[in-house]
MARMI-251983 format. One record per residue (C-alpha): residue in one letter; residue number from 0; x, y, z. Coordinates in nm, 2 decimals, always signed. Example, Ala and Ser with C-alpha at 12.3 -4.5 7.8 and 13.67 -1.06 7.14 Angstrom:
BEGIN
 type seq      x      y      z
    a   0  +1.23  -0.45  +0.78
    s   1  +1.37  -0.11  +0.71
% end
This chain:
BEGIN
 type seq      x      y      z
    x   0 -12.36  -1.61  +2.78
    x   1 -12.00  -1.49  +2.87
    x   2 -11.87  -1.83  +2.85
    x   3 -12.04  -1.87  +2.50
    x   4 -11.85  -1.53  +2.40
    x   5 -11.50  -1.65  +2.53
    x   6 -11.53  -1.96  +2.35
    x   7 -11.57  -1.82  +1.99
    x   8 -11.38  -1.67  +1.75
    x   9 -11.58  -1.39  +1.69
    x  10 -11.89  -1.21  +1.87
    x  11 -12.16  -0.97  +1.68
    x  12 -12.36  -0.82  +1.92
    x  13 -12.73  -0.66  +1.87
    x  14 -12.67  -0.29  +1.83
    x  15 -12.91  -0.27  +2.15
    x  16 -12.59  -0.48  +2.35
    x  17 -12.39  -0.18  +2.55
    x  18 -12.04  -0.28  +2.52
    x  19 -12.04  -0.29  +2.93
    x  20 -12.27  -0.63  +2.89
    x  21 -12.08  -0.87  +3.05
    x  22 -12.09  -1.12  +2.75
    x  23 -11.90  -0.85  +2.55
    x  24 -11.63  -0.75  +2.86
    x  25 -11.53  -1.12  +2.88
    x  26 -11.49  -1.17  +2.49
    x  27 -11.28  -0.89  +2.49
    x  28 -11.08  -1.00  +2.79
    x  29 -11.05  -1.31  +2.63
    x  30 -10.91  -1.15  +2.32
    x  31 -11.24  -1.25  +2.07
    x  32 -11.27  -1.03  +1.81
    x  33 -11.63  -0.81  +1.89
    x  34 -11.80  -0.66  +1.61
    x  35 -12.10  -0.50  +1.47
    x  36 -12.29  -0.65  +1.20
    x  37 -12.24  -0.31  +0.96
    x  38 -11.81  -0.35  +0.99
    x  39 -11.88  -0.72  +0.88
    x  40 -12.09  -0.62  +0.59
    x  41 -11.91  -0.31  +0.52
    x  42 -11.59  -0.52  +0.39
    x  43 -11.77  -0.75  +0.18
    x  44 -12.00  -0.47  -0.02
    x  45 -11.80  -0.42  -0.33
    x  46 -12.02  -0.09  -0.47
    x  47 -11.98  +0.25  -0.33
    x  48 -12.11  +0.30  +0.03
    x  49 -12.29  +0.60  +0.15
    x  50 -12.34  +0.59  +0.52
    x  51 -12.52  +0.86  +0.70
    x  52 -12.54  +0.92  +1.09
    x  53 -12.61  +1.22  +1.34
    x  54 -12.82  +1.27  +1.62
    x  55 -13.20  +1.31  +1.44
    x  56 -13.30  +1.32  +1.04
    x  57 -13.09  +0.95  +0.96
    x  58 -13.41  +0.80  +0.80
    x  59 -13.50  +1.11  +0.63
    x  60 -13.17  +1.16  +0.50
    x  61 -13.11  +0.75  +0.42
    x  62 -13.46  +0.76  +0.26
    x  63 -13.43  +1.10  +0.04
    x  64 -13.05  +1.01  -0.09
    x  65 -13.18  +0.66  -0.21
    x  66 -13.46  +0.83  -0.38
    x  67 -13.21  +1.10  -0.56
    x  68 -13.01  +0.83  -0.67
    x  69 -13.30  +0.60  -0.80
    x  70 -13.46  +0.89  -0.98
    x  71 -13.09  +0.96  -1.19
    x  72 -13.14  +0.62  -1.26
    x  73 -12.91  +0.40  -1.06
    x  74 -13.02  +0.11  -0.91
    x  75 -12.97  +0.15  -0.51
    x  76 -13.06  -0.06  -0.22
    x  77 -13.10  +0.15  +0.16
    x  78 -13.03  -0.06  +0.44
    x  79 -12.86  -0.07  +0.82
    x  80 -13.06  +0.07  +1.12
    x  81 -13.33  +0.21  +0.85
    x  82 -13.47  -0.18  +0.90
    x  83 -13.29  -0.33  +0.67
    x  84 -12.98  -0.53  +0.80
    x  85 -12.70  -0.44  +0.59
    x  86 -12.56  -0.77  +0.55
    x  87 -12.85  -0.87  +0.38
    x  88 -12.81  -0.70  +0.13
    x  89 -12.84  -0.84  -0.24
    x  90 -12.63  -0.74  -0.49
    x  91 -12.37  -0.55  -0.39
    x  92 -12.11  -0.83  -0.35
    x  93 -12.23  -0.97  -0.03
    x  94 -12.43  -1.26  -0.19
    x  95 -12.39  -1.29  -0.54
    x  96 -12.68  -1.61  -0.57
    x  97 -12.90  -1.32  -0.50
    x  98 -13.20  -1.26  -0.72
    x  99 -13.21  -0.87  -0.68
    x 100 -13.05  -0.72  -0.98
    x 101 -12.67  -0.60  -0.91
    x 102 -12.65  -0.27  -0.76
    x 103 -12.48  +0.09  -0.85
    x 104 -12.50  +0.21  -0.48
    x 105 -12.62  +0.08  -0.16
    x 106 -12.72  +0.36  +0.10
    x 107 -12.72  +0.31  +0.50
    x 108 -12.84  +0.47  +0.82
    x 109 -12.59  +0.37  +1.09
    x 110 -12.62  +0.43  +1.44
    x 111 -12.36  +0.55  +1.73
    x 112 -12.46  +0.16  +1.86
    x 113 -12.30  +0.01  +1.51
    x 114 -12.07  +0.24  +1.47
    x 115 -11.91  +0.22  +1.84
    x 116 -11.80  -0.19  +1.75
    x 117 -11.65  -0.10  +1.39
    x 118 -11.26  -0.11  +1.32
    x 119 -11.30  -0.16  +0.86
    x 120 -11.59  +0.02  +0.82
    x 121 -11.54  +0.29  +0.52
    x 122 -11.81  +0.45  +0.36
    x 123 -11.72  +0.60  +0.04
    x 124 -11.94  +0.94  +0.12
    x 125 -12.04  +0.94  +0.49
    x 126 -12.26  +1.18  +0.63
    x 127 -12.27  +1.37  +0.96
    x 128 -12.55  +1.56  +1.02
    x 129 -12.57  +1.77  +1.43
    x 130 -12.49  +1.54  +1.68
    x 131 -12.61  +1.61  +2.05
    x 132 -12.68  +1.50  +2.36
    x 133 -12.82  +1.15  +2.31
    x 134 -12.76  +0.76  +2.43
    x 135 -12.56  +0.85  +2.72
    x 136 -12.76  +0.60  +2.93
    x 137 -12.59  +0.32  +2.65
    x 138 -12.25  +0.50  +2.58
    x 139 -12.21  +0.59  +2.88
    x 140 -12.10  +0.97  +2.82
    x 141 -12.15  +1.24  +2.55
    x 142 -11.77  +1.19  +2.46
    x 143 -11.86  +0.86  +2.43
    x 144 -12.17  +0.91  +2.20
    x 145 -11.93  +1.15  +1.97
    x 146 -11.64  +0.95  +1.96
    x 147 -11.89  +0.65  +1.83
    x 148 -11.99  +0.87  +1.58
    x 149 -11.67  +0.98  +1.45
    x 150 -11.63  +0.57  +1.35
    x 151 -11.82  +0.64  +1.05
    x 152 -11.52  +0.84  +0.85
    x 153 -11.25  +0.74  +1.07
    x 154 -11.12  +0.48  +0.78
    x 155 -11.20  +0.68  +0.48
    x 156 -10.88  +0.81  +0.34
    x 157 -10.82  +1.15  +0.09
    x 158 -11.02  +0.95  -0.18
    x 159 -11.36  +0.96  +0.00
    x 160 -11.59  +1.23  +0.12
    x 161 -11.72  +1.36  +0.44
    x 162 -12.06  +1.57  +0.40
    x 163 -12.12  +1.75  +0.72
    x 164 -12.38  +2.01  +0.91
    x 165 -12.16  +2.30  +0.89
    x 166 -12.44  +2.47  +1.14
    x 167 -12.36  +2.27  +1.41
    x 168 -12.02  +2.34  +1.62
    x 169 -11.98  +1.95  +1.73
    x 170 -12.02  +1.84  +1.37
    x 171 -11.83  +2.07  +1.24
    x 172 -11.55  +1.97  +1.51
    x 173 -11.54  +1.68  +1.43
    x 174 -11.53  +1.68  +1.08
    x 175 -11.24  +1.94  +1.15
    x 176 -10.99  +1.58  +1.19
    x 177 -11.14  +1.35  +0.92
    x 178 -10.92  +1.24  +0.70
    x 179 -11.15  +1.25  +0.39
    x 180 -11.21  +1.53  +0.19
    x 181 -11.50  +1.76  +0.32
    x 182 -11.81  +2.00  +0.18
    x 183 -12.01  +2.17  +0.44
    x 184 -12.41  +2.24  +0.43
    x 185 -12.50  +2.53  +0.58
    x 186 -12.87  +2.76  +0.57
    x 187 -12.66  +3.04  +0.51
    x 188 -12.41  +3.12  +0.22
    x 189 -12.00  +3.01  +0.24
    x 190 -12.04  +2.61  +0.27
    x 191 -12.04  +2.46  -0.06
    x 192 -12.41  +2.33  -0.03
    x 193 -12.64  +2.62  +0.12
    x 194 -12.94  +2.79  +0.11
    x 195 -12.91  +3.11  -0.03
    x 196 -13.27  +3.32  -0.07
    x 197 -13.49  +3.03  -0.16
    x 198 -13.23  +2.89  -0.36
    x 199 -13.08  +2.55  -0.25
    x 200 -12.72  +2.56  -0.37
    x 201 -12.42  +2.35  -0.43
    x 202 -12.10  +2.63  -0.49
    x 203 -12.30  +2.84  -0.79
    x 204 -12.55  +2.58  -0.88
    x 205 -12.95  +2.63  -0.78
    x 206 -13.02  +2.26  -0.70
    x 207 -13.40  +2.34  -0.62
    x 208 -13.60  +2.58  -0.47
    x 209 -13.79  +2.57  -0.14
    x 210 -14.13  +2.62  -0.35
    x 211 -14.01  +2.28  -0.49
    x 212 -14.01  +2.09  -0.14
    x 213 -14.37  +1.95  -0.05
    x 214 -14.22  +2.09  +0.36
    x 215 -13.95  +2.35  +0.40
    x 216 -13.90  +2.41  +0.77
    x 217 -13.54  +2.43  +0.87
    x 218 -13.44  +2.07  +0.94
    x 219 -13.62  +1.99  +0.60
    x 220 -13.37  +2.22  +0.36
    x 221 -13.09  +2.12  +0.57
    x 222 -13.17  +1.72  +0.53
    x 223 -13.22  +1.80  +0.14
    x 224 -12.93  +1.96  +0.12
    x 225 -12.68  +1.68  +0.31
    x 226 -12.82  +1.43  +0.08
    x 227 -12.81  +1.60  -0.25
    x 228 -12.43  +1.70  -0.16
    x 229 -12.44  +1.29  -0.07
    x 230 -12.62  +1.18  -0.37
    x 231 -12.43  +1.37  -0.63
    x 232 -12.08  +1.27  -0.50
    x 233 -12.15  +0.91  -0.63
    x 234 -12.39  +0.95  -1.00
    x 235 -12.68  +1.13  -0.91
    x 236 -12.80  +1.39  -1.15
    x 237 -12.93  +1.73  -1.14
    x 238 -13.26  +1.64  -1.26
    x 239 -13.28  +1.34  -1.01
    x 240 -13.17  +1.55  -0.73
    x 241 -13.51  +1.82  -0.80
    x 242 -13.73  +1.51  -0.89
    x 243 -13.65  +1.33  -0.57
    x 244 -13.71  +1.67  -0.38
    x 245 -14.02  +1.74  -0.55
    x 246 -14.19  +1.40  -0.45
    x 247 -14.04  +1.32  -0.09
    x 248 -14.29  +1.33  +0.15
    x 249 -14.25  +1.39  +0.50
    x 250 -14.18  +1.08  +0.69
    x 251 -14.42  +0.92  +0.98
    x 252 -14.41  +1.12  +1.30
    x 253 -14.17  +1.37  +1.21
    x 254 -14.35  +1.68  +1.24
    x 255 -14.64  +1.54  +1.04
    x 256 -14.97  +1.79  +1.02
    x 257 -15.27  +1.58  +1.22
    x 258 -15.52  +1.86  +1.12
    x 259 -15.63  +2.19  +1.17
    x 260 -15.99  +2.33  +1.38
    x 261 -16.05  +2.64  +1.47
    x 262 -15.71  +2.80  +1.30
    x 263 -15.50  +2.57  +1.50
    x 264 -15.27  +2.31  +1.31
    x 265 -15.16  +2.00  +1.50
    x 266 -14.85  +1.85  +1.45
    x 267 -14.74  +1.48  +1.55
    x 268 -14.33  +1.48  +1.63
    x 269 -14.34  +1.17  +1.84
    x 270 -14.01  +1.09  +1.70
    x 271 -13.86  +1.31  +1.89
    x 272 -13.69  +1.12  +2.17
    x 273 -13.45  +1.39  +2.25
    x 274 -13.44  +1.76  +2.37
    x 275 -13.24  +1.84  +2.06
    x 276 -13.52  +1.68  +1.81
    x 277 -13.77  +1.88  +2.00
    x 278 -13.61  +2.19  +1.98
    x 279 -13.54  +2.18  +1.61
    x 280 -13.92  +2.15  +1.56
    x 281 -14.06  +2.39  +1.79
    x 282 -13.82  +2.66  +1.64
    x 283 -13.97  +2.58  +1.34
    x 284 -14.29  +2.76  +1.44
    x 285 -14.36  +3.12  +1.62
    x 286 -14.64  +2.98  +1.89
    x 287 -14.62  +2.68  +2.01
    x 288 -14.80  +2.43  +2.28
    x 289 -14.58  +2.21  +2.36
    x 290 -14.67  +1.84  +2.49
    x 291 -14.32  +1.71  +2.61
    x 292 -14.26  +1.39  +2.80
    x 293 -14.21  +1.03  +2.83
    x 294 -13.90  +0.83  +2.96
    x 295 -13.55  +1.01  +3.00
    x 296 -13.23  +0.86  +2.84
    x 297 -13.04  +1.05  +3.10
    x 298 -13.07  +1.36  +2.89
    x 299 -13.08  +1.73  +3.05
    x 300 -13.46  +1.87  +2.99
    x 301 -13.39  +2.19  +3.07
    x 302 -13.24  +2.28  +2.72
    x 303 -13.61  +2.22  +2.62
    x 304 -13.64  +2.59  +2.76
    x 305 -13.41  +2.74  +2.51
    x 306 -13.69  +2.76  +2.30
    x 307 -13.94  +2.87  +2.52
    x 308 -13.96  +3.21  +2.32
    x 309 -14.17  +3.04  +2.06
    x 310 -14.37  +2.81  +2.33
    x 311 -14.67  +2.99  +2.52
    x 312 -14.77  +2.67  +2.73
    x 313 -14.66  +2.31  +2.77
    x 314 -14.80  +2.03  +2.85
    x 315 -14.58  +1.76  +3.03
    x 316 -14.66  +1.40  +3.07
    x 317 -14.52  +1.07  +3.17
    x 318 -14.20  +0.96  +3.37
    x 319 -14.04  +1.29  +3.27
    x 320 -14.34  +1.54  +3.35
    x 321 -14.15  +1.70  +3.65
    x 322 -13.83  +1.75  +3.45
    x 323 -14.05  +1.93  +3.19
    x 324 -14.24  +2.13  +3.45
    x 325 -13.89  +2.19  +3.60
    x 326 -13.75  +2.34  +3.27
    x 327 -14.04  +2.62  +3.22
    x 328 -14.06  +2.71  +3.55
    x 329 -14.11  +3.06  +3.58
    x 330 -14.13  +3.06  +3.23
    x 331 -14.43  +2.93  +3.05
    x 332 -14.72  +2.80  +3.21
    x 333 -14.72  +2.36  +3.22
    x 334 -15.00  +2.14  +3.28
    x 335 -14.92  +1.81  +3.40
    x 336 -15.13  +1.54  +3.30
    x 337 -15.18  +1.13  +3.32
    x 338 -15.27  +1.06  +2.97
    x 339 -15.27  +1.10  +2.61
    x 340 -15.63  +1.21  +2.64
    x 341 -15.60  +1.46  +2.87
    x 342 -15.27  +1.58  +2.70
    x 343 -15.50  +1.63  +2.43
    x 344 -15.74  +1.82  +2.59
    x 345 -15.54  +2.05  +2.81
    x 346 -15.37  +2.14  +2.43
    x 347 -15.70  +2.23  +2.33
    x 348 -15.79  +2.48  +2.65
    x 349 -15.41  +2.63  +2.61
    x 350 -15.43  +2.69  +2.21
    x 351 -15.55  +3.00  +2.03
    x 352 -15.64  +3.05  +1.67
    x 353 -15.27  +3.08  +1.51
    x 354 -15.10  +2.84  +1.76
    x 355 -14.96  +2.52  +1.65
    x 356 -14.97  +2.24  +1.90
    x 357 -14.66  +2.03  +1.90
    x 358 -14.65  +1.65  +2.03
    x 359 -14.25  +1.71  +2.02
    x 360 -14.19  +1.46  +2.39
    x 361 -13.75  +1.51  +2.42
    x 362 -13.80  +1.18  +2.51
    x 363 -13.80  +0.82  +2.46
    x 364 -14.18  +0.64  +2.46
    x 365 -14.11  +0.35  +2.65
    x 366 -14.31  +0.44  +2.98
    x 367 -14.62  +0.41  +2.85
    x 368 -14.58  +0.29  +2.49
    x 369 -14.38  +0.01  +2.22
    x 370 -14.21  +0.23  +2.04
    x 371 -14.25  +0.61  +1.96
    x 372 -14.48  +0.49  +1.63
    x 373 -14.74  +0.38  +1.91
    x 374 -14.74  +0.72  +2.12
    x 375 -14.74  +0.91  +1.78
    x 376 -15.05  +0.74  +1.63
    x 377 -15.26  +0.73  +2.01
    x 378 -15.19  +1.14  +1.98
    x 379 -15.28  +1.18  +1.60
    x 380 -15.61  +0.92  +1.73
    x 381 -15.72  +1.14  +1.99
    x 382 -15.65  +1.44  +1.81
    x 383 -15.89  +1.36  +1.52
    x 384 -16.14  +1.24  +1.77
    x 385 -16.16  +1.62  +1.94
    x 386 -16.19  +1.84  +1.62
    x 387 -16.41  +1.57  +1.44
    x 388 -16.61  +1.61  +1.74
    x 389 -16.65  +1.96  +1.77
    x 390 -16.79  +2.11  +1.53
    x 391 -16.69  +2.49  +1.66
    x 392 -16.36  +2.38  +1.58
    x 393 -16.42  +2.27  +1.25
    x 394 -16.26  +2.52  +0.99
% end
């Protein structure tokens, strides 16, 4: 493979290729241009570019902005690590023998892993939303991780916009050197977009209201409100914006409700490979048993604790299960367990009418599953079975 990369004239690894491979090193050495597949397709897309990134809520925030944009009536492709390659896509000036109609706006989710092998790539609105601790077994380092991230508005000039979580100090460092201009979102009044009562805002404006959102924890307002400070920037209207918000749904695995028995609501956050996911959504309720584990991307655990005053018992599984245990130490009681079945059923000994039981892992799913889809639907599987099963449960 190295040989192969010396010899050409230009190398686009898979976004899963660390740039320490040895195919990439030698390229490089050899002086052969390396790039990722978004920086190739970025210079050929000839419509305005919105480009979101961020630690956790990409999809959601790809996905929502697309749908704002579609309901004012533009016609608007999403794309990049969303599934979709960018490069692919029809319409936009990349392929005109296409036979999708030409587009207004394509929208993409793009990764610190794309973003790290970019030197063109300019989104006309990119989007930062909080950026923590993630990836450091790929970049490396957290500096590494952030400085990846700060790719995606390092080329925009005055002309373009930066939206960014004004919440979060890293973001908001960062966003503190762009070059673009900038609007904060905040869930308190001062940034431009904000929450203010149970008004979503942009400056003056009420954009929606959280009665209008089908979910409005936390994370939810603040994804709503980076992509309908996104959205707008490049033709989306008013009444798009509320229809969008009033139809999303929440997306697979993302804090999803399972069911309720007995007065206790179970939630599947499966998607949450990192400690910062997890603590987003178990602040998001006041009593919580958490089920945290899996595989660790060389990510501390113990932040999971700063959270432990709305947990009252976790369970911890897989490769990670001591870190976990480690973290609420002297603390919270922690079961450890083998399985997703047990996991299961030492949530159900642990919970109390009122309690929420969170499968919110902090970490990645590989020790025991494909992907994080996999673990999610085994929970929300044995989770049905228990309080279809018993029938004192049964609300």
């Amino acid at each position: 493979m190295a040989i192969l990369a010396t010899g050409a004239d230009l190398v686009v690894p898979s976004p899963g290729v660390p740039e320490r491979h040895v195919s990439i090193r030698s390229a490089l050495e050899a002086g052969v241009a390396v790039r990722s597949e978004v920086d190739l397709a970025a210079e050929r897309i000839r419509v305005p570019l919105v480009a979101i990134t961020g630690t956790n809520g990409k999809t959601t925030v790809t996905e929502l902005t697309a749908r704002m944009l579609s309901a004012s009536g533009l016609v608007v492709a999403a794309a990049g690590n969303i599934g979709r390659p960018l490069i692919e896509v029809e319409g936009a000036g990349i392929d005109p023998r296409g036979d999708e109609p030409d587009l207004d706006v394509v929208v993409a989710e793009v990764s610190s892993f794309q973003l790290a092998l970019t030197d063109v790539f300019r989104p006309r609105v990119a989007v930062l939303l909080a950026v923590a601790e993630d990836h450091t077994d790929w970049h490396g380092s957290f500096d590494a991780y952030v400085a990846a991230k700060a790719r995606i508005f390092a080329n925009q000039t005055g002309g373009d916009l930066l939206v960014y979580d004004a919440d979060d100090p890293v973001a908001t460092g960062m966003a503190a050197a762009a070059p673009a201009l900038r609007t904060g979102c905040s869930l308190v009044p001062g940034p431009e977009y904000h929450l203010e009562g149970d008004a979503l805002c942009a400056r003056d404006d009420v954009l929606a209201r959280t009665a209008d959102l089908r979910r409005a924890l936390p994370h939810d307002i603040g994804n709503s409100l980076a992509a309908a400070a996104a959205a707008r920037h490049v033709g989306a209207s008013p009444e798009g914006v509320l229809r969008a918000l009033r139809g999303f749904e929440t997306l697979p695995h993302r804090v999803t409700l399972v069911g309720e028995s007995g007065g206790v609501r179970w939630y599947d956050d499966s998607k949450a490979t990192n400690p910062h996911a997890a603590l987003a959504a178990t602040r998001s309720f006041e009593r919580v048993v958490l089920l945290a584990g899996g595989r660790n991307k060389g990510l501390d655990l113990g932040a999971l604790a700063q959270a432990s005053d709305h947990v009252v018992s976790v369970v911890a599984f897989g490769e990670a299960a001591g870190e976990v245990e480690a973290a609420f130490a002297g603390i919270r009681p922690v079961t450890r367990i083998a399985t997703m079945h047990e996991a299961v059923l030492a949530a159900a000994q642990a919970a109390s009418a009122g309690d929420v039981v969170l499968l919110s892992p902090g970490c990645a799913s590989f020790d025991a599953y494909d992907d994080y889809a996999e673990r999610g639907d085994d929970f929300s599987a044995e989770v049905l079975s228990l309080i279809g099963s018993d029938r004192s449960r049964t609300p």
